[in-house]
C-alpha positions in Angstrom: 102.2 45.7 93.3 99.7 48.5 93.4 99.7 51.0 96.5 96.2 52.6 97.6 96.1 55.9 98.8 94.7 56.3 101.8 92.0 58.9 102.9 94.1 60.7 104.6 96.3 61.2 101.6 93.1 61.8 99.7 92.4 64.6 102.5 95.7 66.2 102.4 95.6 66.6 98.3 92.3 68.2 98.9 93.6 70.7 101.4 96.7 71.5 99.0 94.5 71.9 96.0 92.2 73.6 97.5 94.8 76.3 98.9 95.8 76.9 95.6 91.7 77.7 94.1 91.5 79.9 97.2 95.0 81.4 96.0 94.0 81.8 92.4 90.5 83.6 93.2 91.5 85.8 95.7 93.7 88.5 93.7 90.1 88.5 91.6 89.3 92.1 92.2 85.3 91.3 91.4 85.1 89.5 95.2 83.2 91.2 97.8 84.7 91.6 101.3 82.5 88.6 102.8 84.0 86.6 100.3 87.4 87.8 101.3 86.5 86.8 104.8 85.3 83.3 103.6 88.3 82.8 102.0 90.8 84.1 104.8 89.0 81.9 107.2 89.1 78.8 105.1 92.9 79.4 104.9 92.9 79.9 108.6 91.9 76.4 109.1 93.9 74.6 107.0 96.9 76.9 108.4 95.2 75.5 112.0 95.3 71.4 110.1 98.9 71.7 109.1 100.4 73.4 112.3 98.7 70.7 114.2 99.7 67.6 111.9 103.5 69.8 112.5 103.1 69.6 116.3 102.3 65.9 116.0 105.3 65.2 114.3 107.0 67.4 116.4 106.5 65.2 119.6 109.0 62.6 118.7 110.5 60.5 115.9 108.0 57.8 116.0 105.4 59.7 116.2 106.8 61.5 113.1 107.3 58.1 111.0 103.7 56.7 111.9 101.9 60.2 110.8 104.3 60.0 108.2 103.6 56.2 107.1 99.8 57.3 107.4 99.9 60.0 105.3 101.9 58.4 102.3 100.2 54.8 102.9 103.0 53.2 103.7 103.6 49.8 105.5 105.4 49.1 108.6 108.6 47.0 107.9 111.0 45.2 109.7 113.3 47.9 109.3 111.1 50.9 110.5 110.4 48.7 113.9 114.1 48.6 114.4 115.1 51.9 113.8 112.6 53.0 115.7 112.6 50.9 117.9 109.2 49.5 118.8 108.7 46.3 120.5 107.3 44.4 117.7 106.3 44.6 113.9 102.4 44.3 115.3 102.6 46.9 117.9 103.9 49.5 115.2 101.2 48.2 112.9 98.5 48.5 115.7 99.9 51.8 116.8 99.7 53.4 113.3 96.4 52.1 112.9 95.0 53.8 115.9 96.7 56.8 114.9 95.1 56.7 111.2 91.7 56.0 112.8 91.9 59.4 115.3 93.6 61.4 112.6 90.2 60.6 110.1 88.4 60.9 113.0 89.7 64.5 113.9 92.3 66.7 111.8 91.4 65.2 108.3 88.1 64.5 108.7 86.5 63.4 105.6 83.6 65.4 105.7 85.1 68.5 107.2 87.3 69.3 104.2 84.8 68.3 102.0 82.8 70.4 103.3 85.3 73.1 103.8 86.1 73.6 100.6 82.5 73.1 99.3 80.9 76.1 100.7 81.0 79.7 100.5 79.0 80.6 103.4 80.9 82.1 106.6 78.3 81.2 109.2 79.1 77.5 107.9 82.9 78.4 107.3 82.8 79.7 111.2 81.0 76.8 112.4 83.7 74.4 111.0 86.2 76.4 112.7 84.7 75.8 115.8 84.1 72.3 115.3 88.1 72.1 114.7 88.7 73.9 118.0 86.3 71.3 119.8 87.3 68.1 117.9 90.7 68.8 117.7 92.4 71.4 119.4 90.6 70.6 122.9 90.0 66.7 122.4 91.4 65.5 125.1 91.9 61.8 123.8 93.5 63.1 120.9 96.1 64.9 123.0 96.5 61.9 125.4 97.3 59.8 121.9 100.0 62.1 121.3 101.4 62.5 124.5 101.6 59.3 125.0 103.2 58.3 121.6 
């Protein structure tokens, strides 16, 4: 049996490799300082992306295995239900699916790491920024999710 990766895991291998272009051009000593800026603010937000998804696991053990299980693909067993110990096989299931939906929806947005990673231009660099701090940082349903979870 096959496994698909899921857009989140798609999102997080885009973050990762594109940490490591960033890494590789910036010791180029033929970049300008706006560039440098570009490139220090890109790596601001996905430092911003991975201390949140830490934070989220951070809350509490299931919260930890569904961001986990959402990240890697994974399916809810039996086994993860009782350890765990959620109600039922179908509230886990349910559970992880909200939480894949609000994490595509917010911290690995599909389009928003595209995009970071596309562009080179700090006004559009800056205005991704902010849309993290809107979208994720202050979304309140977000941080209800988590609190509650």
């Amino acid at each position: 049996m096959t496994t698909m990766k899921t857009q989140i895991a798609t999102n997080l291998d885009t973050l990762n490799d594109g940490v490591a272009q960033i890494r590789n051009k910036f010791d180029s000593s033929s970049l300008t300082n706006e560039e440098r800026q570009v490139f220090l603010l890109k790596l601001s937000i996905v430092k911003m992306i991975f201390d949140f998804l830490k934070v989220m696991k951070d809350t509490s053990e299931k919260q930890a295995a569904l961001i986990t299980l959402c990240m890697r693909g994974g399916r809810c067993t039996s086994k993860d239900m009782r350890e765990l110990d959620f109600r039922t096989l179908d509230h886990m299931r349910y559970l992880r699916s909200q939480m894949e939906t609000l994490l595509e929806a917010t911290v690995l947005n599909t389009d928003k790491v595209n995009r970071l990673f596309e562009t080179n231009s700090l006004a559009e660099v800056m205005e991704i920024k902010n849309w993290y701090v809107m979208n994720v940082l202050q979304n309140k349903q977000l941080l209800c999710f988590i609190a509650q979870n």
